[in-house]
C-alpha positions as CSV (number, residue, x, y, z in Angstrom):
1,X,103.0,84.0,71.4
2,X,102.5,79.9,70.6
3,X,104.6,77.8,73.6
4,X,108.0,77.8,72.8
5,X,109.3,73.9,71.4
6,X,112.7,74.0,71.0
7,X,115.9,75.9,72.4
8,X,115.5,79.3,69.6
9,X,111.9,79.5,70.4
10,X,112.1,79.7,74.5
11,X,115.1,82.1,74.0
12,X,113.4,84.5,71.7
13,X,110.2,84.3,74.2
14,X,112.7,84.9,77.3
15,X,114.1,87.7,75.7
16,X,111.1,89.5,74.0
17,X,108.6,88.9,77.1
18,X,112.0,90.3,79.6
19,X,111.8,93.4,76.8
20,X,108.5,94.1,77.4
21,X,108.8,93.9,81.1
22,X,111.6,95.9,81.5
23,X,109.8,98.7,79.2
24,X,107.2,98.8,81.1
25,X,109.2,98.6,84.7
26,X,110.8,102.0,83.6
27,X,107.9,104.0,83.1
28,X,107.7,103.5,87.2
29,X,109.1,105.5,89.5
30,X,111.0,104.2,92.4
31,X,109.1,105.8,95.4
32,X,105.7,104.5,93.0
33,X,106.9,101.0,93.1
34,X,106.3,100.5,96.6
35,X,103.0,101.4,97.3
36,X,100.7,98.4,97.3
37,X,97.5,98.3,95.2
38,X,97.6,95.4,93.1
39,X,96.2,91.9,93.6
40,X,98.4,89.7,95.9
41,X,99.6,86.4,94.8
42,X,98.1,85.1,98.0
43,X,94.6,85.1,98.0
44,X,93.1,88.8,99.8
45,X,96.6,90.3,99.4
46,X,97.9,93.1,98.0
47,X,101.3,93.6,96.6
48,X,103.3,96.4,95.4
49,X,105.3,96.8,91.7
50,X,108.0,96.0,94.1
51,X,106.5,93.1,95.5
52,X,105.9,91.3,91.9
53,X,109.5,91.8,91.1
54,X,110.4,90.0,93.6
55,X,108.2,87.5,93.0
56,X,109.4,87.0,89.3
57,X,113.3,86.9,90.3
58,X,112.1,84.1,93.4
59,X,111.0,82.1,90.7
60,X,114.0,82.5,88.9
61,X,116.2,81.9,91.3
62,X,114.4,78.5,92.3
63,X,115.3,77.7,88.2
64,X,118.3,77.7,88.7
65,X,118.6,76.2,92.3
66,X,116.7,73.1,90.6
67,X,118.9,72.6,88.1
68,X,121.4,73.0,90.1
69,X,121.0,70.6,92.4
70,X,119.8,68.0,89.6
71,X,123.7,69.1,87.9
72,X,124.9,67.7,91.0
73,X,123.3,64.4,91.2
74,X,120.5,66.1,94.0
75,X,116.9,65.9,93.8
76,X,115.0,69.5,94.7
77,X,111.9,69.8,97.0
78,X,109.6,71.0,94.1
79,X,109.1,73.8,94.6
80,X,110.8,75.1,97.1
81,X,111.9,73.5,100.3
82,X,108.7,73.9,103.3
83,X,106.2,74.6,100.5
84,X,104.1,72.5,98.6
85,X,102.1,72.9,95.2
86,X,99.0,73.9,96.5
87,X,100.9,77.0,99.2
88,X,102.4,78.7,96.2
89,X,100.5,82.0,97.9
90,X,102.4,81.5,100.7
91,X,105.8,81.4,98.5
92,X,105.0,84.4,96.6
93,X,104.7,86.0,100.4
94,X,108.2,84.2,100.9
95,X,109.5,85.9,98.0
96,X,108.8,89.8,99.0
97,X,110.2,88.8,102.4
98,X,113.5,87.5,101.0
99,X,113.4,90.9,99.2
100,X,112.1,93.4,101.8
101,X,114.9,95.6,102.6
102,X,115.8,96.0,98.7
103,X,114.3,99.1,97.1
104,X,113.0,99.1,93.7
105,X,116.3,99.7,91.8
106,X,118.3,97.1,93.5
107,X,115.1,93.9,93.6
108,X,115.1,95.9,89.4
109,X,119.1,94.6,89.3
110,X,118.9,91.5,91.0
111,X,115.7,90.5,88.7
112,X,118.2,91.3,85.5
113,X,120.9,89.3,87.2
114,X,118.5,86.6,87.6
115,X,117.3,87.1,83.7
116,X,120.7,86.8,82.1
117,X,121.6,83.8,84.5
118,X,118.5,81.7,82.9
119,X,118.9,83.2,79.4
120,X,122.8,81.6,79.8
121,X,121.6,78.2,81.0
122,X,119.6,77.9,78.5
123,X,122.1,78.7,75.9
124,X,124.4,76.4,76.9
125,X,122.0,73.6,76.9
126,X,120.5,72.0,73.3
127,X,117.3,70.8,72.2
128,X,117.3,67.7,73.7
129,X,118.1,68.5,77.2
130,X,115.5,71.0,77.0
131,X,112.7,69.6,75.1
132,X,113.9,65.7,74.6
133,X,112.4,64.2,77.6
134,X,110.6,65.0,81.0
135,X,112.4,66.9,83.5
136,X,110.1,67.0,86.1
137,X,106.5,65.1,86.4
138,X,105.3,65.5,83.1
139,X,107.0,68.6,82.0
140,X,110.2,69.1,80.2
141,X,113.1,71.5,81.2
142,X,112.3,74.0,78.6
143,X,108.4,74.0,79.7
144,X,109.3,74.6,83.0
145,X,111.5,77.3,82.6
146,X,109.5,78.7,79.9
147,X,106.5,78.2,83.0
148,X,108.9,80.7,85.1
149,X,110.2,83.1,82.6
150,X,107.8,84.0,79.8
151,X,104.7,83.3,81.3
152,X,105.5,85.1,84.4
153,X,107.0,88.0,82.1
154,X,103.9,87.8,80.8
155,X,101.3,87.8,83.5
156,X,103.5,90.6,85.1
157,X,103.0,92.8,82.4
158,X,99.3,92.9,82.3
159,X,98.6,93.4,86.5
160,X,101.5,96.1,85.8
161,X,99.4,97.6,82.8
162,X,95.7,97.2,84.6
163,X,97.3,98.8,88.4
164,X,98.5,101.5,85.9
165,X,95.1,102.4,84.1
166,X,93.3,101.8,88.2
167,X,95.8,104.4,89.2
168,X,95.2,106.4,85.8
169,X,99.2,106.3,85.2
170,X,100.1,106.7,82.0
């Protein structure tokens, strides 16, 4: 799918890419979901199903705490308070720890949650806002929500897909 360039095109790649997720989040079962076996986001980690659903709703979540805080005059620590560009390993270790008492269903629910909170923003917002100018650095809003929806959705989809064939799940 080409990068999305206006409001219609990030929605439909939000949506489609969540689609795909989701289907392929259901052929999991819970108990499955937190075994670890799949590469880490932190370099010589491993991470379970689990793990990587935590990691896509922490990136969500800091989405919306950015624009957030930028709705109320504030300027966000990109990305995240403590962490900088180059520790994003540690973050993504962050994330399952925010996340580590949730089972599979529940980090599944807070992950949708997160999903129709984004999809919503971005409804409400037009073109401009999300494509007219930069946002942050060189990006706009829409590219960097796009960089923490779709893309992840994405990338998410395929370690799901490649654990599944290493573990010969079908």
């Amino acid at each position: 799918m080409a990068v999305p360039t206006n409001k219609a095109q990030l929605l439909d790649a939000m949506k489609q890419g969540f689609a795909k997720l989701e289907a392929e989040l259901s052929t999991i079962a819970p108990g499955e979901a937190q075994h670890p076996g799949m590469e880490g986001h932190a370099r010589g980690t491993t991470m379970s199903v689990n793990d990587l659903v935590a990691y896509l709703d922490g990136w969500g979540q800091l989405v919306l705490k950015w624009v957030d805080l930028r709705d109320r005059g504030l300027e966000p620590d990109f990305p995240e308070t403590g962490y900088k560009w180059n520790e994003l390993g540690a973050l993504a270790l962050k994330f399952y720890r925010d996340q580590q008492g949730l089972d599979f269903p529940d980090r599944l629910g807070k992950l949708r949650a997160t999903h129709a909170r984004l999809v919503a923003l971005v409804e409400r917002l037009d073109d401009d806002a999300l494509y007219g100018h930069g946002w942050y650095d060189r990006w706009t809003l829409g590219r960097m929500i796009q960089f923490n929806t779709a893309s992840p959705y994405a990338n998410a989809r395929a370690r799901i897909r490649k654990w599944k064939k290493a573990k010969a799940v079908v």
